[in-house]
matplotlib code that plots the C-alpha trace (Angstrom):
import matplotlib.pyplot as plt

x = [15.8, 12.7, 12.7, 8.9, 6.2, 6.3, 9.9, 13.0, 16.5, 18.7, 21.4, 23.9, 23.1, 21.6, 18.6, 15.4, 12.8, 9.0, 7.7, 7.1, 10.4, 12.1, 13.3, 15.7, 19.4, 20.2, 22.2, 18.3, 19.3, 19.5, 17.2, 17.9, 16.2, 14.7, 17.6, 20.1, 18.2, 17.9, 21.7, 22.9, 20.1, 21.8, 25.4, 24.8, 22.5, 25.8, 28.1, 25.2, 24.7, 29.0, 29.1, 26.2, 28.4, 30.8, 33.8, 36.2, 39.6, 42.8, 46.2, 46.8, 43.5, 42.5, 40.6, 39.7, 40.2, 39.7, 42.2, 40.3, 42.4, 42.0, 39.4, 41.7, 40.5, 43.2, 43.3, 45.7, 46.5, 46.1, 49.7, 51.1, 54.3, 53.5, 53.9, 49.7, 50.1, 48.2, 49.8, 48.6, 49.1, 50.8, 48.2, 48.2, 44.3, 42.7, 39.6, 37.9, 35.6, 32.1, 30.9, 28.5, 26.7, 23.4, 24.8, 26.2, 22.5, 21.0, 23.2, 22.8, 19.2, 19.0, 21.1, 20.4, 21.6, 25.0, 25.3, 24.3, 27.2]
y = [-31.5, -31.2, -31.7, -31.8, -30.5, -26.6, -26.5, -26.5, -25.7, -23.0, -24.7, -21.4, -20.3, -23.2, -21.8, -23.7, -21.4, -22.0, -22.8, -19.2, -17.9, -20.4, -20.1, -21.5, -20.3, -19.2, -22.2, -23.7, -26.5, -25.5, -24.0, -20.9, -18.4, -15.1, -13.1, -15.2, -15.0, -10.9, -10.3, -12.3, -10.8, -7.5, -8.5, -9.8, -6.1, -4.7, -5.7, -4.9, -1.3, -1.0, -2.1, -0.1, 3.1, 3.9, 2.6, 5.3, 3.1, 2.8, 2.7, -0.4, -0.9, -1.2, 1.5, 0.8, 3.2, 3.8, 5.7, 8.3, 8.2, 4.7, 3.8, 0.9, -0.4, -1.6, -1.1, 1.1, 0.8, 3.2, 5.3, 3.4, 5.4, 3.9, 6.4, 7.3, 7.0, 4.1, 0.8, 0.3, 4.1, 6.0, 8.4, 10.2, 10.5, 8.5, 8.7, 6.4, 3.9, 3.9, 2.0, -0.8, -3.9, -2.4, 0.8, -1.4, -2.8, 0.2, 1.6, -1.7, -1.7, 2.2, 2.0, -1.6, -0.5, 0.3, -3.3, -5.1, -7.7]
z = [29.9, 31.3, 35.3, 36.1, 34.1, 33.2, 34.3, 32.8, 33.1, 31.6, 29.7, 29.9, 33.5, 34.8, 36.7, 37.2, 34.8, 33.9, 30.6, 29.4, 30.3, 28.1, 24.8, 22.1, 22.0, 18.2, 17.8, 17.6, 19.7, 23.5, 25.7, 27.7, 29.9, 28.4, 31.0, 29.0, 26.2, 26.2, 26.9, 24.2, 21.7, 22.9, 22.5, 18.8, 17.8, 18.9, 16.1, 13.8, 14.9, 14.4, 10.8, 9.4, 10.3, 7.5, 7.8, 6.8, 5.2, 7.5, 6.9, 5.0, 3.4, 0.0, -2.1, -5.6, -8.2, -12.0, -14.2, -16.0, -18.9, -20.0, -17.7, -16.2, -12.8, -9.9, -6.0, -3.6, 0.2, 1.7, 2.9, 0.6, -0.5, -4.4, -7.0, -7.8, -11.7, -13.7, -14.1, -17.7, -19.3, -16.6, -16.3, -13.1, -13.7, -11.0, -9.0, -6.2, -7.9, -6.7, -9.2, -7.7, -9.8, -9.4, -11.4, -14.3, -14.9, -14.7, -17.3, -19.7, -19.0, -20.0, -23.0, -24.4, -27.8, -27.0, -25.8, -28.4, -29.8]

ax = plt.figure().add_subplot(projection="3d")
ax.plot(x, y, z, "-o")
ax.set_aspect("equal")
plt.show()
């Protein structure tokens, strides 16, 4: 790759570039110029800075839910013309489940004696 000492070329715009405006794709592999190397860097924080908004559910997507009756756990689309009742007790009880893994631990972890087989 390299052409004469100090200079090398960019392997996605092809431009001849010196030794300090060079640096490795994030494949690791190929070399590219820091221009190349800025717009891509900006291109992938783009798709980052998208997903950390919440992402409010669509038509068609899954929430998951808990019947408070019974405690039974099962998932809904959403605009789904389904009758909202419980598959297992027909309750018509439900609410959005927020539970998340780091809740269940703190709630074993808090109450180790209720847990105890």
């Amino acid at each position: 790759m390299a052409m004469t000492e100090g200079s090398y070329i960019c392997n996605k715009c092809k431009s001849k570039v010196s030794l300090g405006n060079i640096r490795y794709d994030s494949n690791g592999k190929d070399l590219i110029c820091t221009d190349c190397f800025n717009v891509k860097s900006k291109e992938t924080a783009k798709p980052r800075q998208e997903s950390a908004k919440k992402k409010t559910p669509q038509i068609g997507d899954k929430i998951k839910v808990i019947c408070t009756e019974c405690r039974y756990k099962f998932s809904l689309r959403v605009g789904s013309n389904a009758n909202l009742r419980c598959p297992y007790c027909s309750g018509n009880s439900l609410v959005k489940d927020q539970t998340s893994a780091e809740d269940i631990i703190n709630e074993v972890a808090s109450k180790p004696e209720l847990y105890n087989f």
